[in-house]
C-alpha positions as CSV (number, residue, x, y, z in Angstrom):
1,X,-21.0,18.2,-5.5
2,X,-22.5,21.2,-7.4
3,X,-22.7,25.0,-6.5
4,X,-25.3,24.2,-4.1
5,X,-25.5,21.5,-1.9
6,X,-29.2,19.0,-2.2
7,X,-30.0,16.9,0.4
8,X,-28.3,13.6,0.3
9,X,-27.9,10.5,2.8
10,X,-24.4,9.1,3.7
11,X,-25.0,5.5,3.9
12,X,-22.7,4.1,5.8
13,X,-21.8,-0.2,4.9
14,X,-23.1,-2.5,7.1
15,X,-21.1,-5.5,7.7
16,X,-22.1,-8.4,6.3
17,X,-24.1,-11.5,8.8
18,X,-22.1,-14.6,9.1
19,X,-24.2,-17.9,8.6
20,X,-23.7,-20.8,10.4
21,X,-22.4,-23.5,8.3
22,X,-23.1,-27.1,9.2
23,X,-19.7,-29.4,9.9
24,X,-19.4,-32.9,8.1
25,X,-20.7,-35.9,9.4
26,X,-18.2,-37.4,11.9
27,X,-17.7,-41.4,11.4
28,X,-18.8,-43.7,14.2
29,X,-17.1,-47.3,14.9
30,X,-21.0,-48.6,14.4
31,X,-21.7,-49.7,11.3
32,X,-24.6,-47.0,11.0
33,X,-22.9,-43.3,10.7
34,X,-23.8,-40.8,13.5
35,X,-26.1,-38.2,12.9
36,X,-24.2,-34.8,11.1
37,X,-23.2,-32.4,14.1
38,X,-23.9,-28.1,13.0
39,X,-21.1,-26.0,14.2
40,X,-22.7,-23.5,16.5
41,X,-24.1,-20.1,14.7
42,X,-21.9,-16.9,14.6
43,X,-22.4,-14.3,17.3
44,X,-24.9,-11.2,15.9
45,X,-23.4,-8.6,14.4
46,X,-24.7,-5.4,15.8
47,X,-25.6,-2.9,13.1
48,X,-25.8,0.9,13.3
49,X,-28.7,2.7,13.8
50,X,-27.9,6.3,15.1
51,X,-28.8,9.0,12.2
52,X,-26.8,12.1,12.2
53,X,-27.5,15.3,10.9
54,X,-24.9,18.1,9.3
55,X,-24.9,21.1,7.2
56,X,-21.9,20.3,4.8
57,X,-21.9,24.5,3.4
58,X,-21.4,25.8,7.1
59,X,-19.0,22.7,7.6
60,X,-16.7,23.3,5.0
61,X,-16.8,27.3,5.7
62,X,-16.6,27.1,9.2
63,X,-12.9,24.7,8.7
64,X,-9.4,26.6,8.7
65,X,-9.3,25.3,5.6
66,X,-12.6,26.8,4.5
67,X,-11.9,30.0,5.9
68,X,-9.1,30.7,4.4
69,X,-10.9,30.1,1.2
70,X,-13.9,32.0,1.5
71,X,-11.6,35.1,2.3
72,X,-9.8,34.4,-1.0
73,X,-12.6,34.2,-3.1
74,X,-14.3,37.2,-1.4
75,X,-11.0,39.3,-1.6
76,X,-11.0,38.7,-5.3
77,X,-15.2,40.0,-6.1
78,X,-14.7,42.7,-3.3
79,X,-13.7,45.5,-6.2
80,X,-17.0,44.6,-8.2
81,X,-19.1,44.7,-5.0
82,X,-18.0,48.1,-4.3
83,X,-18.1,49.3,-8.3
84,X,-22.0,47.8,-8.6
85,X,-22.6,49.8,-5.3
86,X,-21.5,53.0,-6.8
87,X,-23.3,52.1,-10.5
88,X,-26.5,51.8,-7.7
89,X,-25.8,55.1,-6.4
90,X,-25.5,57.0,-9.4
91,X,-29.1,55.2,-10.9
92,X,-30.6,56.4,-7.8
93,X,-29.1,59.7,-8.2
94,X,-30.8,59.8,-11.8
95,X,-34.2,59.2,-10.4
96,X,-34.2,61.5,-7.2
97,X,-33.3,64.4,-10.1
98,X,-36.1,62.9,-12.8
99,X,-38.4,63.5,-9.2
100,X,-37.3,66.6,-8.3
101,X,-37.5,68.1,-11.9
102,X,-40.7,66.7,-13.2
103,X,-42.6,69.6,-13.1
104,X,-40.1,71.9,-14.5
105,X,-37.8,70.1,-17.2
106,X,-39.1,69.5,-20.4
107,X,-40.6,66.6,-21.6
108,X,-37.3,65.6,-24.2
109,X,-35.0,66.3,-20.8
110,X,-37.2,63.7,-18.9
111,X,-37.4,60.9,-21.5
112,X,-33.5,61.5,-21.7
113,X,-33.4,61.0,-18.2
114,X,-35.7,58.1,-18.0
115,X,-33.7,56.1,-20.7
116,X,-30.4,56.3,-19.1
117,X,-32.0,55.0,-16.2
118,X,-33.5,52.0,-17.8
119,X,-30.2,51.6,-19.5
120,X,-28.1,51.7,-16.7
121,X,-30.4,49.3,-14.7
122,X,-30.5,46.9,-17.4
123,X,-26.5,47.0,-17.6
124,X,-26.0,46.6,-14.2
125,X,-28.5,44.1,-13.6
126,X,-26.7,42.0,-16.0
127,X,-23.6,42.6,-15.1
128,X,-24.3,42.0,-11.1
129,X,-25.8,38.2,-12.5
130,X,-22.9,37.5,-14.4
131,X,-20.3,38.4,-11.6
132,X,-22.9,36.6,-9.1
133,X,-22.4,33.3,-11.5
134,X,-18.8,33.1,-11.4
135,X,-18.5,33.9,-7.5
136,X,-20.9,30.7,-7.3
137,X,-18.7,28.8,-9.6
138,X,-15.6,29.6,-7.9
139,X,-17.3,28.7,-4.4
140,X,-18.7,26.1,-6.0
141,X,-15.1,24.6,-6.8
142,X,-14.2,25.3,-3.3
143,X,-16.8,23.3,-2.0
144,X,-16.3,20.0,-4.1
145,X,-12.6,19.7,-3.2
146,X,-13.0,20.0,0.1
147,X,-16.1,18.4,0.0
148,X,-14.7,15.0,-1.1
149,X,-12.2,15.4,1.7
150,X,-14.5,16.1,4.1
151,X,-16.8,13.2,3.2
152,X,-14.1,10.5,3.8
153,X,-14.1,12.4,7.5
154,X,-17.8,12.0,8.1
155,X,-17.7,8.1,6.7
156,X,-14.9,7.5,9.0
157,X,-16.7,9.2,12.0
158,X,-20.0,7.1,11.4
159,X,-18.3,3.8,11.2
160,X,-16.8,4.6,15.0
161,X,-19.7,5.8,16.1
162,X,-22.4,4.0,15.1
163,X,-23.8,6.1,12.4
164,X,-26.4,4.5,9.9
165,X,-27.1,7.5,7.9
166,X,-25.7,11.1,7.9
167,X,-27.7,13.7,6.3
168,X,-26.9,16.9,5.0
169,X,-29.0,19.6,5.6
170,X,-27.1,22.8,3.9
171,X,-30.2,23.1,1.3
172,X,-33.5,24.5,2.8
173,X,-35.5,22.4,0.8
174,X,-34.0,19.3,3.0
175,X,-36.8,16.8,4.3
176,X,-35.6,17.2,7.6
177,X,-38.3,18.4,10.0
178,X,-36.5,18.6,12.9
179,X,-33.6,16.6,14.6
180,X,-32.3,16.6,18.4
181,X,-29.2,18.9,18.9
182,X,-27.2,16.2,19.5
183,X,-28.0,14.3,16.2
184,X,-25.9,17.3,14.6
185,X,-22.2,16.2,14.1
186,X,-21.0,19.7,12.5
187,X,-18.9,20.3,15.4
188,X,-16.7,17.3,15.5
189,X,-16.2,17.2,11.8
190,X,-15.2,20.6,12.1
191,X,-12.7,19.7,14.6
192,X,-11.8,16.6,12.7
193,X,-11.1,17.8,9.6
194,X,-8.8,20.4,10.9
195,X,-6.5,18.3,12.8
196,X,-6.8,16.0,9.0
197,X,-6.2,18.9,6.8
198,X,-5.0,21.8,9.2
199,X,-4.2,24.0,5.6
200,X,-2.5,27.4,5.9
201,X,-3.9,30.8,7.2
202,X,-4.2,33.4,4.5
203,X,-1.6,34.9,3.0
204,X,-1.0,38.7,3.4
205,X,-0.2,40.8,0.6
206,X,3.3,42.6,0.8
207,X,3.5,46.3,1.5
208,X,4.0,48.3,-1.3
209,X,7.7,49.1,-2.1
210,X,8.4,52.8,-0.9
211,X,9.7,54.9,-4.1
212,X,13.0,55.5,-4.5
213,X,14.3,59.0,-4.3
214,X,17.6,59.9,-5.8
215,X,19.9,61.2,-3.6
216,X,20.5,64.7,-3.5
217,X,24.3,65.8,-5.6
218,X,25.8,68.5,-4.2
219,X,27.6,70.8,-7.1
């Protein structure tokens, strides 16, 4: 399962068509033998033929389990969200000054101006892609481990249910046209998986340890 989900089709096994088999021929007292007697054909098998629809992203994110983990990985890029918003701030602060003072600062104080703009821009621009790669890659982890889990939890559900295909729907580029609300299975998985893997709520960070302050010695 990579960082983002394509569209793929949960085939779920059909069972396999039993073939009538014919019985040996049974002897007769006549000298002639009887005439070979089939055994009587198998009952059908009924085979599944309900399609399903489910958007495995907003599964996963939307389980204890996936919650949980999201607030992790979030917690962890918070700090850079909030340093590239200041970096923003101060390029904007650059240009609303280069405005203001065009018509009055010289020419070497503009191009000055001008260059640490582009320079900042450039930096932050690169550095906003390179933190935006690892939060996908970290997510991405996330969502192949619980993924696989969650997979074995849709096959299951489709066997009792009559499910012939499952398809997931997460990527917008999906084939998927449109589909009955009731084709969509997200909220039982949901509920499935949690009772399977109820996982542990996230885990509070302990209050800073008050200084210690020496006692006062009386002389």
């Amino acid at each position: 399962m990579t960082k983002s989900f394509s569209t793929i089709a949960l085939f779920v096994g059909f069972a396999a068509m039993s073939q009538a088999q014919t019985a040996p021929a049974a002897q007769a007292p006549a000298p002639a033998p009887a005439p070979a007697i089939a055994s009587a054909p198998a009952g059908n098998v009924v085979l599944p033929t309900k399609v399903a629809i489910i958007a495995i992203q907003q599964a996963i994110l939307a389980t204890k389990e996936g919650l949980a983990a999201g607030a992790a990985v979030n917690a962890k890029y918070e700090p850079k969200k909030t340093e590239f918003e200041k970096r923003k701030a101060g390029i904007d602060a650059l240009q609303e000054q280069l405005k203001k003072g065009s018509a009055t600062m010289s020419e070497e104080a503009k191009d000055k101006i001008a260059r640490d703009i582009d320079a900042k821009t450039k930096s932050l621009q690169r550095d906003t892609q390179d933190t935006s790669t690892d939060y996908e890659e970290e997510m991405g982890k996330v969502y192949q481990e619980m993924g696989n889990k969650m997979l074995e939890i849709i096959q299951q559900y489709s066997y009792q249910n009559g499910y012939a295909v499952v398809l997931d729907v997460s990527n917008q580029q999906t084939p998927v046209i449109w589909a009955a609300p009731s084709a969509n299975i997200i909220t039982d998985i949901v509920r499935l998986y949690d009772q399977a893997h109820p996982g542990l709520p996230p885990v509070k960070p302990a209050a800073p340890a008050k200084p210690v302050v020496p006692s006062t010695i009386k002389k």
